[in-house]
N, C-alpha and C positions, 0 to 999 in steps of 0.2 A: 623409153626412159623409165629407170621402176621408180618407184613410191620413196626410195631415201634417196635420189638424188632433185626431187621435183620439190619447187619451194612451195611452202606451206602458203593454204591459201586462208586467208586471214579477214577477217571482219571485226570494227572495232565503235565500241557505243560507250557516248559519256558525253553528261549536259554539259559539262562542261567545253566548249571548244578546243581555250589551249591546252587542257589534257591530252584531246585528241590529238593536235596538231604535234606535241611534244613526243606521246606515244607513237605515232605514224612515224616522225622523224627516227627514233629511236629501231622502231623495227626495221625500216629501213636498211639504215647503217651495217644492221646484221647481216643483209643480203641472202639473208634464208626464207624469207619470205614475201609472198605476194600480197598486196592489199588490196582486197575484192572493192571494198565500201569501207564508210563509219558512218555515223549519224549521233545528233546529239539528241534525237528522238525515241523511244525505245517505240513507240508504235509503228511508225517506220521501218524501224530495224525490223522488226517482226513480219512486218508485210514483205520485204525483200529477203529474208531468213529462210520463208515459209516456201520460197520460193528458188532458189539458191541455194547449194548446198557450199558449206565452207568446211575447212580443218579445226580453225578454232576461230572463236569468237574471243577476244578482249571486253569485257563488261564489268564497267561500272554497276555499283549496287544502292546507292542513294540517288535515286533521277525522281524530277518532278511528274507528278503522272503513273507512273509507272515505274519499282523497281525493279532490279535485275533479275531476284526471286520471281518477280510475275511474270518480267518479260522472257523470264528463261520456260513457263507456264506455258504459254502461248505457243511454242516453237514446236511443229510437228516433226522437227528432226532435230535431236538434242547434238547440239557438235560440242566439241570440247572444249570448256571454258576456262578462261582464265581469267579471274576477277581481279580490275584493278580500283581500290578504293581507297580513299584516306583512312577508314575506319575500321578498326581492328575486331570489336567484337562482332562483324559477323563471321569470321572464318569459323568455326566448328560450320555452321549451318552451309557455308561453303562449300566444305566436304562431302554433304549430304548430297548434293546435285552432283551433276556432271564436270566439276572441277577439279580439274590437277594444281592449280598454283592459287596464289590471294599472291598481290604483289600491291605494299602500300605505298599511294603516293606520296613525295615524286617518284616512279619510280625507277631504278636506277639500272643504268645497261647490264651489269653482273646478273642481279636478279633476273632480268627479261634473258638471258643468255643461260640462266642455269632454267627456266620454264621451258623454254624452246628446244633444252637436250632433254629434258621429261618428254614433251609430245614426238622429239624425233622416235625416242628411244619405243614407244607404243609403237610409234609407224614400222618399227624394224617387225614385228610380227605381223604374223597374216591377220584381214579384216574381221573373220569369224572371232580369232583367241585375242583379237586388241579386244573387244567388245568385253568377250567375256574376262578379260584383266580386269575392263576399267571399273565392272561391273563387280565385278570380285575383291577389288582392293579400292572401292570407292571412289578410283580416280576421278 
């Protein structure tokens, strides 16, 4: 099976629960992805991160404890992020990590469908040149 027809495998963190549960429901529904985990803990996430490797990570950026800036810190294998947050001004900083989207909450299927043709569209190139795109164009 190559790399664009296998559904993305997906991990998703936010203190919030019914975020989670909302965002879970929502990827779903796409039927293009897998959902490895979530956790409304970022230290957690981390610990099963470090250990796991995923396609993209869903992360919230305001968590108690820990935000997604730190807990992105932590993660000895940066996978590709998409922050979902109510708060707007962190995206420039966004950019700066290993994120392709900011999607504010709630957020809305269109939005989560136009991120998930972004990271298909990376996957369509070979591992070495995704890397150095995402590296190259701050994805």
């Amino acid at each position: 099976m190559s790399n664009l027809t296998q559904p993305l495998r997906v991990f998703l963190v936010d203190d919030e629960p019914l975020a989670l549960k909302r965002l879970s429901r929502l990827l779903q529904a796409t039927g293009r992805v897998e959902i490895l985990g979530s956790s409304t803990d970022p230290e957690l996430a981390v610990n099963y991160l470090s250990k796991e490797r995923v396609d993209v990570l869903f992360l919230d950026i305001q968590m108690p404890g820990m935000n997604g800036f730190e807990m992105l810190a932590h993660l000895p294998n940066q996978p590709i992020v998409i922050f979902t947050t109510a708060f707007d001004q962190y995206a420039l900083r966004a950019f700066e990590v290993n994120s392709i989207d900011y999607l504010l909450k709630p957020v809305e299927s269109a939005q989560l469908e136009r991120a998930l043709d972004k990271v298909e569209r990376l996957r369509g190139v070979q591992q070495p040149e995704w890397r150095a795109a995402v590296e190259e164009f701050g994805l």
